[in-house]
C-alpha positions as CSV (number, residue, x, y, z in Angstrom):
1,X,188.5,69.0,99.9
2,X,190.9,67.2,97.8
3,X,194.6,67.0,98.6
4,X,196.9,66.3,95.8
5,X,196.9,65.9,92.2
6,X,193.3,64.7,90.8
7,X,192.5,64.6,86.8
8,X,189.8,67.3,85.6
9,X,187.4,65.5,82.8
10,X,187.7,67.3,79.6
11,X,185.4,67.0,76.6
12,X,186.9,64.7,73.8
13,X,190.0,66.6,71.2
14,X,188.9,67.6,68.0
15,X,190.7,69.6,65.1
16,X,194.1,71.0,65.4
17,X,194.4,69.9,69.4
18,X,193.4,66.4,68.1
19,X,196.3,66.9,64.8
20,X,199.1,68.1,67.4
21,X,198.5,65.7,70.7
22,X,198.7,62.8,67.4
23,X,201.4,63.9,66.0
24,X,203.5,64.0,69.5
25,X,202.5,60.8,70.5
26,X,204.0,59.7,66.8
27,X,207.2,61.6,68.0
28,X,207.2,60.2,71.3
29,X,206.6,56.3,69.9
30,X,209.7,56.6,67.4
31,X,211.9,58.3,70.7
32,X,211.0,54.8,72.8
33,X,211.6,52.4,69.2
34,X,214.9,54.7,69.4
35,X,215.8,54.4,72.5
36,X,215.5,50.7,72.9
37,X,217.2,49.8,69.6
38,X,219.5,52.5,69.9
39,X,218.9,53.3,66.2
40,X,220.6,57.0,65.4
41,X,218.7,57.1,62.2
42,X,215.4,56.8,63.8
43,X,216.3,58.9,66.8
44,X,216.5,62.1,64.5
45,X,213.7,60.7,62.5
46,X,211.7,60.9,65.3
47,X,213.1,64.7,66.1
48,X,212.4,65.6,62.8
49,X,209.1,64.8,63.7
50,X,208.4,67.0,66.5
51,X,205.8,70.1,65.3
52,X,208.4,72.2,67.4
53,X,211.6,71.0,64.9
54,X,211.4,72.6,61.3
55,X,213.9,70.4,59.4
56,X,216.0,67.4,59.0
57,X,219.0,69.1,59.4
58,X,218.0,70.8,62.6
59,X,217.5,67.3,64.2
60,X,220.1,65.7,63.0
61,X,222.4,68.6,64.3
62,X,220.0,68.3,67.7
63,X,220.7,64.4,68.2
64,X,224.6,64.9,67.6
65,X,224.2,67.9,70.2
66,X,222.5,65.5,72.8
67,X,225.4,62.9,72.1
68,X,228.1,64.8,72.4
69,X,226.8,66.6,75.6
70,X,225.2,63.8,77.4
71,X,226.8,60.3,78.7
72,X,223.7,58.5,78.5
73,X,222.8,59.8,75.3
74,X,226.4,58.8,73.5
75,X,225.9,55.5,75.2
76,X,222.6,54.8,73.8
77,X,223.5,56.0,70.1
78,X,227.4,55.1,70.0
């Protein structure tokens, strides 16, 4: 019996799994080149990204949200 958290194998992605896990990790590189250079402009870039966010205008709007709503955020971005 195992206790804990243990990976399950699964067979290799292929198709639109393999088109959306690629194009989250893209989002989630530009969030950590954002994060560390504190570059707005790439910040929403890499919201407008996300499969989940349908415009530019929708993630620049989301970003100034997060800024004005979060401390660490502003500090980051300000």
């Amino acid at each position: 019996m195992y206790i804990g958290t243990h990976p399950i194998n699964q067979g290799a992605l292929a198709g639109p799994e393999l088109g959306l896990v690629s194009s989250v990790k893209a989002c989630e590189e530009l969030v950590i080149e954002a994060a560390l250079s504190g570059d707005k402009s790439i910040a929403w870039k890499a919201l407008a990204s996300h499969p989940l966010v349908d415009s530019i205008a929708v993630a620049k709007s989301d970003l100034n949200a997060y800024i004005d709503k979060n401390l660490d955020v502003a500090k980051t971005f300000n």
